[in-house]
C-alpha positions as CSV (number, residue, x, y, z in Angstrom):
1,X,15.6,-26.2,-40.0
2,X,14.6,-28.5,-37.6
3,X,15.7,-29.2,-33.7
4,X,18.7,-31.5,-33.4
5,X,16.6,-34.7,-34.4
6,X,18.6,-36.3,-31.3
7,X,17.8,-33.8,-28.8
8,X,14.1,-34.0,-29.7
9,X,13.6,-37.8,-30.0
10,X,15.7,-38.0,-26.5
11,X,13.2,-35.6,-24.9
12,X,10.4,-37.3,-26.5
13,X,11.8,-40.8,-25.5
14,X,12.4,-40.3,-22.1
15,X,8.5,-40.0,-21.7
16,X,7.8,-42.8,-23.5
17,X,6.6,-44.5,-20.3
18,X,4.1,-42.4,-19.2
19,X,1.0,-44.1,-19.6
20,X,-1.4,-41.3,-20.4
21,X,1.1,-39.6,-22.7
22,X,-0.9,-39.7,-26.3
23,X,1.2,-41.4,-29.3
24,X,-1.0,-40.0,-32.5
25,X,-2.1,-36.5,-31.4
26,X,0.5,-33.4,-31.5
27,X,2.0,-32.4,-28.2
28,X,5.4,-30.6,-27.4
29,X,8.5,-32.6,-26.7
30,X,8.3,-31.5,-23.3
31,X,6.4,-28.6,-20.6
32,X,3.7,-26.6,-21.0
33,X,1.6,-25.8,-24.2
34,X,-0.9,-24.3,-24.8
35,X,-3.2,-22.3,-27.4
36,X,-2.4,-23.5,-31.5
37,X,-1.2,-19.9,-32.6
38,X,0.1,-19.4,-36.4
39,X,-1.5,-22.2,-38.5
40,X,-0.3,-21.9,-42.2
41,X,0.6,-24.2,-45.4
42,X,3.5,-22.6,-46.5
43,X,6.1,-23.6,-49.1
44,X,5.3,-27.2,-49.1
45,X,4.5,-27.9,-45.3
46,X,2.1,-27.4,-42.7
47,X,3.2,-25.3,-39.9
48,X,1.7,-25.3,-36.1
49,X,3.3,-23.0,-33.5
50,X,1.6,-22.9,-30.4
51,X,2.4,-21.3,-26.5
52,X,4.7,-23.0,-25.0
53,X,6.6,-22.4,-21.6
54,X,9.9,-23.4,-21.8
55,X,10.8,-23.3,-18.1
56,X,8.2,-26.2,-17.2
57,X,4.6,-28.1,-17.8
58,X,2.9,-25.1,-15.5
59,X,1.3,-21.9,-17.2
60,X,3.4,-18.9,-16.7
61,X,2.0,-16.2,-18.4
62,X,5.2,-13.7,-17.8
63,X,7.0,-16.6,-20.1
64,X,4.8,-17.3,-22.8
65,X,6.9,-18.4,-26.2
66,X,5.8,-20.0,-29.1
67,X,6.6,-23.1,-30.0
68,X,7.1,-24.6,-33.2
69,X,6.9,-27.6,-35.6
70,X,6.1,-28.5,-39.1
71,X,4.8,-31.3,-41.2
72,X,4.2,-32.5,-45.1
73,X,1.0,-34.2,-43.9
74,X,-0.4,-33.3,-41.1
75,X,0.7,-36.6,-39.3
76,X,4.1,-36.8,-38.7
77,X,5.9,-33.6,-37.4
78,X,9.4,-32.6,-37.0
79,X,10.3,-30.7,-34.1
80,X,12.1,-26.7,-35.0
81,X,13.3,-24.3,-32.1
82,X,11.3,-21.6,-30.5
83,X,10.0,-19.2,-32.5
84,X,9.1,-16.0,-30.6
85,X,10.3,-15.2,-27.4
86,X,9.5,-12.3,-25.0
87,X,12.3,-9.5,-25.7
88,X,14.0,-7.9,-23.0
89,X,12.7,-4.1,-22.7
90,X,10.4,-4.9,-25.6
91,X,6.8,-4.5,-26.2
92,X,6.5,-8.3,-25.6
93,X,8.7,-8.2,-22.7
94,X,6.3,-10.0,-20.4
95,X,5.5,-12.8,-23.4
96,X,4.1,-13.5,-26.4
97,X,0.6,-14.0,-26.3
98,X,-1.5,-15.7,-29.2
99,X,-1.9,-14.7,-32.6
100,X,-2.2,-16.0,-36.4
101,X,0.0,-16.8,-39.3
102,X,-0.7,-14.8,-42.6
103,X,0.6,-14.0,-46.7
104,X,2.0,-10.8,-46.4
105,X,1.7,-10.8,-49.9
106,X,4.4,-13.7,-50.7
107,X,6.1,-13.3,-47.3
108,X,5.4,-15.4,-44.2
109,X,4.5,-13.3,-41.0
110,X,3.1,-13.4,-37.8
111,X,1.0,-11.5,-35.6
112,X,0.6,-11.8,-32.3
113,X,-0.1,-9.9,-28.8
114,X,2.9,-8.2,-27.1
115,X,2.7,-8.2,-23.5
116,X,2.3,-5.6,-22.3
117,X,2.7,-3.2,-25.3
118,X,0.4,-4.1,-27.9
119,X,0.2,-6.4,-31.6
120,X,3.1,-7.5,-32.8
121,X,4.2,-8.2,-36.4
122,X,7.1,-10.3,-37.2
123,X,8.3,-11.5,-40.7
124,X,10.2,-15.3,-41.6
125,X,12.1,-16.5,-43.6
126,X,11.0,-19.1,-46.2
127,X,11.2,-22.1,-43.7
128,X,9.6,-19.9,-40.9
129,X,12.4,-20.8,-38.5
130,X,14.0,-17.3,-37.9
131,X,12.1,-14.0,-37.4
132,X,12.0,-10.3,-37.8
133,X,10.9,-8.0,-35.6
134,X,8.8,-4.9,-37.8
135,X,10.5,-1.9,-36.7
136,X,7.3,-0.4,-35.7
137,X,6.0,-2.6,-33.2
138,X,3.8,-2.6,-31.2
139,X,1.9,-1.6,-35.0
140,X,-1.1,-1.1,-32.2
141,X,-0.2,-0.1,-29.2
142,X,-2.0,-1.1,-25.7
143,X,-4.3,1.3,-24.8
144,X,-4.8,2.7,-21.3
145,X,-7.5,1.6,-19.2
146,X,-11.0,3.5,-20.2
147,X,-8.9,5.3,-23.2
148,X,-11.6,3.8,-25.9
149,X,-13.9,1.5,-26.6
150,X,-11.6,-1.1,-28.2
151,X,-8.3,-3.3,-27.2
152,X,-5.9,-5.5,-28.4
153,X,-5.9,-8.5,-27.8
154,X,-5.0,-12.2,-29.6
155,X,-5.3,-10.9,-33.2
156,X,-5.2,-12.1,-36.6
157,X,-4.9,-10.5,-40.0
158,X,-6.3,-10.6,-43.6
159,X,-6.0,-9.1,-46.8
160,X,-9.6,-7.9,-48.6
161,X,-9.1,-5.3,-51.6
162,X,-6.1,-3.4,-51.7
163,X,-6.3,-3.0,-47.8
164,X,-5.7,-4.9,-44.9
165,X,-7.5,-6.0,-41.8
166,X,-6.6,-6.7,-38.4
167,X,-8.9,-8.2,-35.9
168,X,-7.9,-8.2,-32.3
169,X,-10.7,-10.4,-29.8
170,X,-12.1,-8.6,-26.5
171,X,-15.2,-8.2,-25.1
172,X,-17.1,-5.2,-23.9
173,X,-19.3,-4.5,-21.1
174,X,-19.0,-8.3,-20.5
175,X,-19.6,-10.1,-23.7
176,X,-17.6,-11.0,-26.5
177,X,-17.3,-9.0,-29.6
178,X,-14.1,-8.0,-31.5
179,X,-12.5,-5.0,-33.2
180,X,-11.8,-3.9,-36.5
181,X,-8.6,-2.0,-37.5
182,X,-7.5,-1.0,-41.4
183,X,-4.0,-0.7,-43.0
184,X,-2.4,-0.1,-46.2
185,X,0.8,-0.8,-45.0
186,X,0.8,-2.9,-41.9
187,X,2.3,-0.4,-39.8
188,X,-0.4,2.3,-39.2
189,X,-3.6,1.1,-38.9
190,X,-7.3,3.1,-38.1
191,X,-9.7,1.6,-36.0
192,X,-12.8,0.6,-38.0
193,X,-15.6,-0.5,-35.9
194,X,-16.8,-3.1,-33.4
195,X,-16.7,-6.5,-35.9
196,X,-19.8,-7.9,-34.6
197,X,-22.8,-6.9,-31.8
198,X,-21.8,-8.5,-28.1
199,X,-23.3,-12.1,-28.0
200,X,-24.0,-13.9,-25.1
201,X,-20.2,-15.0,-23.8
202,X,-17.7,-13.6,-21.6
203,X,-15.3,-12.8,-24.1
204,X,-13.9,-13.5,-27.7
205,X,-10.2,-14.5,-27.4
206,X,-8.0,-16.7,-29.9
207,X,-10.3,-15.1,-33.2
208,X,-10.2,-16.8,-36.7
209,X,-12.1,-15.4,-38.9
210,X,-12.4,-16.9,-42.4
211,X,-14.2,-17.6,-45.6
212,X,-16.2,-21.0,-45.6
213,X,-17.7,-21.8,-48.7
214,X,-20.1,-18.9,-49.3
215,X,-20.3,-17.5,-46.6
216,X,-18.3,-16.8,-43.4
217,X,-16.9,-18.3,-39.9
218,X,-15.3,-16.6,-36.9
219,X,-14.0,-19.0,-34.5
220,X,-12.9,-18.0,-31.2
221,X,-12.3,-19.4,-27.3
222,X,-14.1,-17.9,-24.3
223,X,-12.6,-18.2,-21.0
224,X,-15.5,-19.0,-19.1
225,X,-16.2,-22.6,-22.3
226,X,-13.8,-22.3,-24.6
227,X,-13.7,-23.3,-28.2
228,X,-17.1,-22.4,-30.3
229,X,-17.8,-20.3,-33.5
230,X,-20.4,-18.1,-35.1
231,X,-21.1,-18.5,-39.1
232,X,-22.8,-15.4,-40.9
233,X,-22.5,-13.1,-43.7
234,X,-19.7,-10.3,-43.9
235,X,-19.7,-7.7,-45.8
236,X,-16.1,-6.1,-45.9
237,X,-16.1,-4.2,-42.7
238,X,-19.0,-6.1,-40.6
239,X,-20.0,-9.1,-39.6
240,X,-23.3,-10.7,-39.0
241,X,-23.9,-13.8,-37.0
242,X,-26.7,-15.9,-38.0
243,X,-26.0,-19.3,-36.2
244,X,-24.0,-20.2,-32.9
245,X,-22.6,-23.6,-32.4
246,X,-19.9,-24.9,-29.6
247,X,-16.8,-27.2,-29.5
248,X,-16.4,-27.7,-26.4
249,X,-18.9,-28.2,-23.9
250,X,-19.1,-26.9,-20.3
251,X,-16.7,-24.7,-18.6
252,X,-12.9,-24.1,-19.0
253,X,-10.0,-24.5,-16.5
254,X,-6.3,-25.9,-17.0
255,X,-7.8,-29.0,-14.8
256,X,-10.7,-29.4,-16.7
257,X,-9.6,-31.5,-19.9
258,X,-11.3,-29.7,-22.2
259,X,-10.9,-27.8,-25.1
260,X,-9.9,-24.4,-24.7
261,X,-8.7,-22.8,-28.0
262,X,-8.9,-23.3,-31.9
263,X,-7.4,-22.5,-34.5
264,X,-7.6,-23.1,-38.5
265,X,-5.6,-23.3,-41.6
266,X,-6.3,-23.8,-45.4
267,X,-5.0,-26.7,-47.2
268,X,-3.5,-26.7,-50.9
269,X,-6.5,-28.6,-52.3
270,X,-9.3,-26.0,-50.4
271,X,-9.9,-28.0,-46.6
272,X,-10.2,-26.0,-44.1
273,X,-8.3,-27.4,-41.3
274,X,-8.9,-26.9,-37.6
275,X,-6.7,-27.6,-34.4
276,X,-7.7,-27.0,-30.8
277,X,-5.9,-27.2,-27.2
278,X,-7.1,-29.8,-25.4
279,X,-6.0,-29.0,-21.4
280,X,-5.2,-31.8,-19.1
281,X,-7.7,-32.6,-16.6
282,X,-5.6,-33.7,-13.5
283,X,-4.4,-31.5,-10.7
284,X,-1.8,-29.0,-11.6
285,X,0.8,-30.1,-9.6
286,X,0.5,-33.7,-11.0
287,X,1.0,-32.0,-14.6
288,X,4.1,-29.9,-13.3
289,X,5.6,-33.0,-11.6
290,X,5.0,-35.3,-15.1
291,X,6.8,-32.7,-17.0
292,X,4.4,-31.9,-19.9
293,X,1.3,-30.3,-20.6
294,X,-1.6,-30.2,-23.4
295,X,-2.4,-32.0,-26.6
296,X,-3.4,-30.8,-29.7
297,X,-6.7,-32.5,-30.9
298,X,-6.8,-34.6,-34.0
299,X,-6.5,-32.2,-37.4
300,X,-10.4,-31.8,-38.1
301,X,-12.1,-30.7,-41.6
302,X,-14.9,-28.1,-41.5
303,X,-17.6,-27.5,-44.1
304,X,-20.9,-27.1,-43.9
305,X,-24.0,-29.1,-44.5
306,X,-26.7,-28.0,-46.9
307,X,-28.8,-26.1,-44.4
308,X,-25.6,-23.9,-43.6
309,X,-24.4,-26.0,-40.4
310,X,-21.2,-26.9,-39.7
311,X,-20.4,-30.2,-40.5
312,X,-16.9,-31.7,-38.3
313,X,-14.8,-34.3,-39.6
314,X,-11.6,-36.3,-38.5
315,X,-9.0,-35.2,-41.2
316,X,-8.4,-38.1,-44.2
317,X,-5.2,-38.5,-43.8
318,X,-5.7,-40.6,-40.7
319,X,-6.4,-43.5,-42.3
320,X,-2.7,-43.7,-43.2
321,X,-2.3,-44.6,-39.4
322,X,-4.3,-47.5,-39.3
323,X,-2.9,-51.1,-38.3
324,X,-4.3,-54.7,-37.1
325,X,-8.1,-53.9,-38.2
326,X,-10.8,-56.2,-36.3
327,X,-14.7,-56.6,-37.7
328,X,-17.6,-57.1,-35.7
329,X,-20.4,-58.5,-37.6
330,X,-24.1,-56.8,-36.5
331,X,-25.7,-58.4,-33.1
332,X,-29.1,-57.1,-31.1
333,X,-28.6,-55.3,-27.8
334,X,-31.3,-56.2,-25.9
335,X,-32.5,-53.9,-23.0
336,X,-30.4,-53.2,-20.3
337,X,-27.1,-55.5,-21.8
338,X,-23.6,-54.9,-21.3
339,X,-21.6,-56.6,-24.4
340,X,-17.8,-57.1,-24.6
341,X,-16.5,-55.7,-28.1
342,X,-14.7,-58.9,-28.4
343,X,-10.8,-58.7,-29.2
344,X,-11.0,-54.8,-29.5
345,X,-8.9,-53.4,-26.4
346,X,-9.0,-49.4,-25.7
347,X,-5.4,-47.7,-26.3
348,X,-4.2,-46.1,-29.4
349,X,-7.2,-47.2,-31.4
350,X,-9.7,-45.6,-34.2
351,X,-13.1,-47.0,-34.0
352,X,-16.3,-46.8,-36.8
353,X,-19.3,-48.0,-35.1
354,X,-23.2,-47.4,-36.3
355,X,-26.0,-48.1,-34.3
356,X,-29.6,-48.6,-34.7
357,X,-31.2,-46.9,-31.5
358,X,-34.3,-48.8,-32.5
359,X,-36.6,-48.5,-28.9
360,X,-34.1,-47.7,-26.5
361,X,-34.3,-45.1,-24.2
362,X,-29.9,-45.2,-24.3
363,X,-27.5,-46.5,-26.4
364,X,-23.6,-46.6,-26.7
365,X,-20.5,-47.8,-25.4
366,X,-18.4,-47.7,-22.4
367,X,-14.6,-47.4,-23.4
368,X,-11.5,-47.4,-21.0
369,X,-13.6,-50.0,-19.2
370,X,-12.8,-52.3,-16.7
371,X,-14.7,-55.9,-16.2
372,X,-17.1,-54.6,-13.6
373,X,-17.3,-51.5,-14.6
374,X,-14.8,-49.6,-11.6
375,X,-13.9,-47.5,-14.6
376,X,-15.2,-46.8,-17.9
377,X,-15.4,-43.4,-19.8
378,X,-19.5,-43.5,-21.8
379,X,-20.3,-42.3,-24.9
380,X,-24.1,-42.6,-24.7
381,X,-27.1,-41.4,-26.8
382,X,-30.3,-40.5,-25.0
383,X,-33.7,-40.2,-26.6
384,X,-34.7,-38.1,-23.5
385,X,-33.3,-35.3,-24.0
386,X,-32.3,-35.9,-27.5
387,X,-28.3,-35.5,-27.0
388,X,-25.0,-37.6,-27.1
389,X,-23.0,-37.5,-24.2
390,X,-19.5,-38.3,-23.5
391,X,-19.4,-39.1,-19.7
392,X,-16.1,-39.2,-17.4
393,X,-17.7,-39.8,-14.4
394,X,-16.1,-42.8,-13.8
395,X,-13.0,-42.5,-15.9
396,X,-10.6,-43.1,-13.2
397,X,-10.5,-44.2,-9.7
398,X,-7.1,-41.8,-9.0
399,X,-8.4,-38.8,-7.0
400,X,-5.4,-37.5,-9.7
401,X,-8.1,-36.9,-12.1
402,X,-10.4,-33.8,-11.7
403,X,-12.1,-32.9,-14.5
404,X,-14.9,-35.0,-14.8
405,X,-17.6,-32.8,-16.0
406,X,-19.7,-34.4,-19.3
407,X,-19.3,-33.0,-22.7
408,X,-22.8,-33.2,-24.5
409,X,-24.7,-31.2,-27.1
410,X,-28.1,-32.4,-29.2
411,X,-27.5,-34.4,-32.0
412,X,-30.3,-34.8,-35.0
413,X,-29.8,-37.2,-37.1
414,X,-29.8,-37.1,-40.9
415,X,-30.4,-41.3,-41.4
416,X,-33.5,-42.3,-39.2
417,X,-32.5,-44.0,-35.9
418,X,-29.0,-44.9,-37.3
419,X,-25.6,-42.8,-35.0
420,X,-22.2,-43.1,-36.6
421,X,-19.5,-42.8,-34.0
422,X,-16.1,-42.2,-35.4
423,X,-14.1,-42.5,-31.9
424,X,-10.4,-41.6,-31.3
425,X,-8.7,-43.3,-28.1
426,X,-5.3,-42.4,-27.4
427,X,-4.1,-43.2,-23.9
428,X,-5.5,-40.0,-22.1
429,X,-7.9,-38.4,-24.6
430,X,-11.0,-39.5,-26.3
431,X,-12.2,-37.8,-29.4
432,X,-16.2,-38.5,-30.6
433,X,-17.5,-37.5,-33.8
434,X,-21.1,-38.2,-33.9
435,X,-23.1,-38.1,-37.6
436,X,-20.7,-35.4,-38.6
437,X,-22.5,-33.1,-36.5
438,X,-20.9,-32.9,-33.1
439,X,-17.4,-33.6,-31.6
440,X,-16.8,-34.6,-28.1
441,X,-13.4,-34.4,-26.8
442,X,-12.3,-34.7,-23.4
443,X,-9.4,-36.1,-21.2
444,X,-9.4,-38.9,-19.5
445,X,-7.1,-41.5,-17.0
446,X,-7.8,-44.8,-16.7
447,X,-6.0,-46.0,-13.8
448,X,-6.6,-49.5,-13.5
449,X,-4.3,-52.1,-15.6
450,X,-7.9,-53.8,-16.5
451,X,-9.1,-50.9,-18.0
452,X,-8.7,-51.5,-21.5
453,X,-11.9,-52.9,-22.9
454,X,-14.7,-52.0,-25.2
455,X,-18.2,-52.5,-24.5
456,X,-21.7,-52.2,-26.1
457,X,-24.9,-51.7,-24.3
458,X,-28.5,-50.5,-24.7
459,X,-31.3,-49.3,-22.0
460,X,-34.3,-49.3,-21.8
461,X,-35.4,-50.8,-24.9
462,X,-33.9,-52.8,-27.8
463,X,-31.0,-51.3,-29.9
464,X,-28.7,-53.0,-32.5
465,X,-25.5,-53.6,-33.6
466,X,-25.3,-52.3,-37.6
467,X,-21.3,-52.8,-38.0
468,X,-18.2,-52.1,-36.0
469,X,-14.4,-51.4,-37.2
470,X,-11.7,-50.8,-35.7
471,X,-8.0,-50.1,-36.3
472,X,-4.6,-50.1,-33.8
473,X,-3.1,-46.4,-34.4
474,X,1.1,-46.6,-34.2
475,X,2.9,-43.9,-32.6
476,X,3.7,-41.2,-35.3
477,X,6.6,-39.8,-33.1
């Protein structure tokens, strides 16, 4: 079910020099990937596809696949071959957009956007390695410009009741909003409704809309800032945002090295599971020369907190990664200091860290950091403006690297003057959790072969050291 396991580890191996290639987060064996498309537990293992352009690590709309690969625990994946590919004179002759995975009750499909003829369905087999076309597809076909008010566009599909539900992203008159379609057999389906009122973005592409607890979460990608989500009540037919929140910060390009696209999947024991595309952030011919393209972020666990916020974890299966841990017992940071983390080096490395902010203006760490500072990717909080920051700046020296804007949202805290940091390193991306609140994730390149430590400082006041572990993560390729 699975690639030749000698063909993939011999594509894999022959980048096992490239210095900003990660060893612990998901990527393809090779070229360009993109958005996570059909998430799903299924028959014993976790499946991600995702878009993937087979020809080379550049984005080629015209030859959008999917990709494929599976894993028992979310860690360790084994490589399968393409799953969808655009069919000659077919509805999805000019690719296959993104989509979802779902239960057609007991059988594994897939539904997807057609370019340029509409949504797709396809039906697996029990290992999900060979696919079916359904004979009626496009089941919704593309309509013409100005024809109606909806459009297809990235769906995904559930069941409630006897019938079923498709929802397909868009936008209209601007903003993002979705639409709503019924079926009672998957083939011929009625358009319901708009899903939601417009918000405030530019579009809602790459939807996921699922049950959280009790109540409900649609997460979707704009174009304009990518990854963020609304969670409200639904009532069958409608849904009803009542709060907002991002995942990624800032605007979206393939050179900014942020996150574009999400997507979830339920576990057997209730977790809801989220992946997103993280794009690089250095020029795009510098990506199409290194010969791959995007990273999937770490597997992260969504629930919510008691006020009805989302609360973002780093899955718990990670700590089965952990190596060589090192302990830093709790030290002051005086104003304005600059501490080495001693014998704690940046790389492939998980870190726990909790702070007292005590009087200081900003606190936090630089890491990726050189001796004096040339380079150094911070992960600060300010009491300013009340919001943790992860700042690439000065990541890299290489005029290579172009996405430097900062991620950054506000970040209350539930424990009095105390941030947790639960930070992710690996090689060219960093991964922030802050108080389970907010995650920062962005791309970086450290360029310099000094550029590997870790160091603690404070501003403007006093701050202290509470406790700092930290683990060496082994490749899991």
């Amino acid at each position: 079910m699975s690639l030749c396991l000698s063909e993939s580890q011999e594509i894999r191996h022959n980048f096992s020099g490239d210095r900003y290639r990660p060893s612990y987060h998901f990527l393809a064996p090779s070229n360009y990937m993109g958005d996570p498309n059909g998430t799903i537990y299924w028959n014993g293992r976790y499946h991600l596809f995702y878009q993937y352009n087979p020809d080379g690590a550049y984005d080629d709309a015209k030859r959008m696949h999917w990709g494929h690969a599976s894993s028992v625990d979310l860690l360790h994946w084994s490589d399968h071959p393409i799953a969808l590919s655009p069919t000659p004179c077919g509805p999805d002759r000019l690719g296959c957009y993104s989509g979802a995975a779902f239960d057609m009750d007991g059988v594994p499909s897939l539904i997807y956007y057609g370019n340029p003829g509409g949504i797709c369905i396809v039906i697996g087999d029990d290992d999900l390695v060979e696919w079916r076309q359904n004979t009626s597809n496009p089941v919704i076909h593309k309509p013409s410009e100005g024809e109606v008010e909806w459009d297809t566009w990235d769906p995904c599909a559930w069941k409630y009741g006897d019938d079923w539900y498709l929802l397909s992203g868009g936008s209209s008159e601007g903003k993002d909003t979705a639409f709503l379609f019924r079926s009672q057999n998957l083939e011929k389906w009625e358009y319901v409704g708009m899903f939601y009122e417009p918000g405030d973005e530019s579009d809602c592409s790459v939807p996921d809309f699922f049950r959280i607890e009790d109540t409900h979460m649609l997460l979707f990608a704009s174009h304009e800032k990518g990854v963020q989500y609304y969670i409200g009540d639904y009532d069958g037919e409608k849904f009803y945002p009542i709060h907002h929140g991002r995942m990624n910060f800032g605007s979206f390009t393939l050179e900014s090295g942020h996150m574009c696209a999400g997507l979830t999947l339920k576990t057997p024991d209730d977790r809801r599971i989220m992946f997103g595309w993280v794009t690089e952030g250095r020029k795009e011919e510098v990506q199409e020369k290194s010969g791959w393209s995007g990273v999937m972020s770490l597997p992260r666990e969504l629930s919510l907190f008691k006020d009805g916020t989302l609360m973002v974890k780093p899955l718990r299966e990670l700590e089965v990664l952990r190596n060589r841990h090192r302990k830093l017992g709790s030290r002051k940071l005086p104003a304005e200091s600059r501490i080495l983390a001693d014998t704690i080096r940046s790389g492939a490395l998980e870190a726990n860290i909790r702070l007292d902010i005590g009087d200081a203006i900003t606190v936090g760490l630089e890491v990726f950091a050189s001796p004096a500072g040339e380079e150094r990717t911070v992960i600060k909080y300010s009491r300013q403006n009340g919001k943790i920051c992860l700042d690439p700046k000065f990541s890299s020296v290489s005029e290579e690297m172009v996405g430097r804007d900062m991620q950054e949202d506000i970040l209350s805290f539930g424990e009095k003057g105390v941030l947790n940091l639960h930070v992710f390193l690996d090689k060219s991306i960093v991964e922030v959790f802050a108080n389970d609140k907010v995650c920062l994730t962005k791309r970086v390149y450290p360029s310099l072969d000094s550029s590997v430590g870790i160091y603690l400082f404070s501003s403007g006041g006093n701050a202290k050291l509470l406790s700092f572990d930290a683990w060496d993560i082994g490749s899991v390729w």
